[in-house]
N, C-alpha and C positions, 0 to 999 in steps of 0.2 A: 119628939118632933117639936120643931120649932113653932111656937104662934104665927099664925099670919093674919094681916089685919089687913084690907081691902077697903078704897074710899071709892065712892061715885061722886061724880057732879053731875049727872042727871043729863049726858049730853043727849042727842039721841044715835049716837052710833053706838053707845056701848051696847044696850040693849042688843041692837041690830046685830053686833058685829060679834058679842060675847066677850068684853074685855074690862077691866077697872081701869077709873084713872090712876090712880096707883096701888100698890102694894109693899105692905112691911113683911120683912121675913126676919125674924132675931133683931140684927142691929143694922140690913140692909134696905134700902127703899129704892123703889124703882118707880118712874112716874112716866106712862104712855106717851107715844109721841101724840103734842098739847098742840092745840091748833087756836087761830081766835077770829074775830071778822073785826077790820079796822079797813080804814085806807089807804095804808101803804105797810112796807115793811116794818118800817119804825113801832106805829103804833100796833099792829100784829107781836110781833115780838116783845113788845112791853106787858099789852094783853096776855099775853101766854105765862109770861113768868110771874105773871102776878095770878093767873089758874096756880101756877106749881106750888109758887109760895104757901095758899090758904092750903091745898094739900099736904105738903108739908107740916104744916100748922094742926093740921087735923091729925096727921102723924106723930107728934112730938116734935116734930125739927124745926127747920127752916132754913135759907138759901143758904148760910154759913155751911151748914151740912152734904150741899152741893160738893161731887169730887167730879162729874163728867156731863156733858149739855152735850147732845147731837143733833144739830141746827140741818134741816133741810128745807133749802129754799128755791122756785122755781126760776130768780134770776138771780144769777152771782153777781152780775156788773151793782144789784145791791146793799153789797155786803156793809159795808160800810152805816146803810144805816141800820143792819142789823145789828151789825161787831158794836155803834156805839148803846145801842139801846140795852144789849148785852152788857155792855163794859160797866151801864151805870147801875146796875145790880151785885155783878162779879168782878168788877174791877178790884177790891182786896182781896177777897174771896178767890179768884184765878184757876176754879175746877180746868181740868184738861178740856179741850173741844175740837168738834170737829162737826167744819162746814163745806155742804157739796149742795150742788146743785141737781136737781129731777128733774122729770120733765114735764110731771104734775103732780097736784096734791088732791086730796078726796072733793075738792070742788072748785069752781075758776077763781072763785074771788078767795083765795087761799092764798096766800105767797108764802108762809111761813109755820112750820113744825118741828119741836125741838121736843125731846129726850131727855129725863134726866136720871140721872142714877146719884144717890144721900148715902152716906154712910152714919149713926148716929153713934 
């Protein structure tokens, strides 16, 4: 059986809810969908991937390792400032993605939750 290594950051839904921020399985990593509190989209989604990053980090990786981001946001007419705040981390990097809109997140002042799956 493969090792799995399991990271917290202490939010309080894991407890709650029963989940890691991420998980390592062999040479796979998966990291929950990452939430963050900011004021708009932009800085929401900055916040977020710099959670995934230290994850990462605590994993052996990092954003390089990124192959797919699952961006859900509660307004699409957003995107843009999500796509650039995205772009300025993945911009060479260019994991696959994919962005939809809900019609909420686990709280109002939420606009933004993204997914990522590491290969190392």
């Amino acid at each position: 059986m493969k090792e799995i290594k399991k990271i917290s950051t202490g939010a309080p839904w894991e407890d709650i809810v029963g989940y890691s921020r991420a998980i390592k399985i062999g040479d796979t990593i998966e990291i929950s969908g990452t939430t963050a509190k900011g004021i708009n989209e932009y800085d929401q989604t900055v916040a977020i991937i710099q959670i995934a990053k230290k994850a990462l980090q605590e994993l052996d990786a990092d954003l390089s390792n990124v192959i797919r981001t699952r961006i859900y946001c509660t307004d699409i007419s957003k995107w843009e400032q999500i796509g650039k705040a995205h772009g300025e981390f993945f911009g060479n990097i260019r994991p696959v993605t994919t962005m939809v809109e809900v019609s909420k997140l686990i709280a109002p002042e939420i606009f933004v939750e993204i997914e990522f799956s590491a290969v190392v």
